[in-house]
C-alpha positions in Angstrom: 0.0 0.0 0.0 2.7 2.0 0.8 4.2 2.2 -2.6 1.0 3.2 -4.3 0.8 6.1 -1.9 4.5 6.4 -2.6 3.6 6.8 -5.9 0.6 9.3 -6.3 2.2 11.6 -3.3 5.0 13.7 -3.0 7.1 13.9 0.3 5.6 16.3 2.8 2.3 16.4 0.6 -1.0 15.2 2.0 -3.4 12.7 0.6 -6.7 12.2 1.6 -7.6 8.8 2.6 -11.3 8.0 3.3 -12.0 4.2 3.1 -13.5 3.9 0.2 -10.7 5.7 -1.1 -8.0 4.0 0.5 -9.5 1.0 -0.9 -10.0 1.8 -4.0 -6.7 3.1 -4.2 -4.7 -0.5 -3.0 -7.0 -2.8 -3.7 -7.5 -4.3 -0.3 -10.5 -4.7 2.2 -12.0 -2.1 4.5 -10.7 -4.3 7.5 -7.4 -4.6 6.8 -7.0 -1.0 5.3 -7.2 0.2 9.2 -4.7 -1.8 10.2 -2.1 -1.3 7.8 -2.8 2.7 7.9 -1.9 2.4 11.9 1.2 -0.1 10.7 2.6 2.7 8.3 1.8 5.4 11.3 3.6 3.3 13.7 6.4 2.7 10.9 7.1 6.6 10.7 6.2 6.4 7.0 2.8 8.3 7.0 1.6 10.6 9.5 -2.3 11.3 10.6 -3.2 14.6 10.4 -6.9 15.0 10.9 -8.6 12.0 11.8 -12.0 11.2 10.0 -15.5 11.4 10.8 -17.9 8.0 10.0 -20.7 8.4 8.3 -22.3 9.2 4.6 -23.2 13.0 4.9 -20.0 13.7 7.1 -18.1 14.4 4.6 -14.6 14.3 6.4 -12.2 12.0 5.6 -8.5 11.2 7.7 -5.8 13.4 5.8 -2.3 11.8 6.0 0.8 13.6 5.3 3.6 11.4 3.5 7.0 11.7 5.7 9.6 9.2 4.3 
């Protein structure tokens, strides 16, 4: 996941991640898409930003800033 993010994101730039952009964007399920976020967090590689909000009219999504 990390090298598709790697890929559409600059250094220092911030992506926004909701899930059903983060899984349209790797390919992977909406369970395990929380777990490897927090892995890449806990890693150093990614950094969380604004955490989102659950739910359809919400309209707030996690923001992630790319570190490494």
């Amino acid at each position: 996941m990390y090298g598709k993010i790697k890929r559409k994101v600059a250094v220092g730039d911030t992506i926004e991640l909701g899930m059903n952009s983060a899984v349209e964007l790797c390919k992977y399920s909406k369970s395990s898409v929380t777990t490897i976020l927090k892995k890449l967090e806990k890693l150093g590689l990614i950094d969380c930003i604004q955490k989102g909000k659950q739910g359809r009219h919400t309209g707030r999504a996690s923001l992630y800033r790319r570190i490494a």
